[in-house]
C-alpha positions as CSV (number, residue, x, y, z in Angstrom):
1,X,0.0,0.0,0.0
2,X,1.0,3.1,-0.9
3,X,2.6,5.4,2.1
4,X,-0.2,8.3,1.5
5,X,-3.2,6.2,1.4
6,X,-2.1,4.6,4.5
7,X,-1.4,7.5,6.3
8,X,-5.2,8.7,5.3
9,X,-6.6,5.6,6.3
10,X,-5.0,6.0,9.8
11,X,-6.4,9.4,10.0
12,X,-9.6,8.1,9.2
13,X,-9.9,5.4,11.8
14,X,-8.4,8.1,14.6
15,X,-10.4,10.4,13.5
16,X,-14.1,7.9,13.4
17,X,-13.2,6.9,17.1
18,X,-12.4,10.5,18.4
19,X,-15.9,11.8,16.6
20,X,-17.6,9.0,17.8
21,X,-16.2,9.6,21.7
22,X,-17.4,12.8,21.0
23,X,-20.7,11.6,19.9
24,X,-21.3,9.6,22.7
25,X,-20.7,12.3,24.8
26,X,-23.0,14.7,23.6
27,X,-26.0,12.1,23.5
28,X,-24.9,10.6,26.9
29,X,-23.7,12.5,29.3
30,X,-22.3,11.2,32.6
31,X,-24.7,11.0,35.0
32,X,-21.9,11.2,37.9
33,X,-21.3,14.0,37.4
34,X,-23.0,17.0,39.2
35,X,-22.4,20.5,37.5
36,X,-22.1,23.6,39.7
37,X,-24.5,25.8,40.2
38,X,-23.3,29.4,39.3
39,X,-21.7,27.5,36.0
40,X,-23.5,28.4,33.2
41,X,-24.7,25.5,30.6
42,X,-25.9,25.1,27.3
43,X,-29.6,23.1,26.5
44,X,-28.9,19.6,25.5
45,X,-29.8,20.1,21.9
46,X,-27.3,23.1,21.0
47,X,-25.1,20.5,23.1
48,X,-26.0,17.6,20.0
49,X,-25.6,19.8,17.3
50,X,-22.1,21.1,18.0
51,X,-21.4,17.1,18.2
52,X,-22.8,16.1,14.7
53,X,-22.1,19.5,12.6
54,X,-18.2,18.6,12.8
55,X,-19.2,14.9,12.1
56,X,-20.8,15.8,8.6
57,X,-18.2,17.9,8.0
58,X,-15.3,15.2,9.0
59,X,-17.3,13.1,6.6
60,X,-17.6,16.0,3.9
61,X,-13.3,16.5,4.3
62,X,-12.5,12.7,3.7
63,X,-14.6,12.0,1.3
64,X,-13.2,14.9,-0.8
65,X,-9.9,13.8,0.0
66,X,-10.8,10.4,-1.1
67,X,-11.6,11.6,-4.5
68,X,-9.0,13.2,-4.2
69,X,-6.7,10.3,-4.2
């Protein structure tokens, strides 16, 4: 294989499992945890979209790059 497509397949999976921590995350929070009370948060929603819009646009970046190859 190739030294660049392996190098953007490596990115790939990193970058899959990083979004996907990320993911998880934003959809299911720790319930452990106990925020403070003067700290200000965000509703859970705004929370979930910050998650995915940098998910589709992972996706939009590698498949470009893909074509690209």
């Amino acid at each position: 294989m190739e030294l660049h497509r392996a190098l953007f397949w490596a990115c790939l999976v990193i970058t899959v499992i990083a979004e996907l921590l990320i993911l998880r995350s934003a959809f299911f929070p720790p319930t452990d945890v106990v925020p403070a009370d003067n700290m200000p948060r965000s509703p859970r929603v705004v929370e979930m979209i910050w998650g995915v819009l940098p998910a589709i646009a992972l996706a939009a970046v590698f498949w470009m790059a893909w074509r690209a190859l």
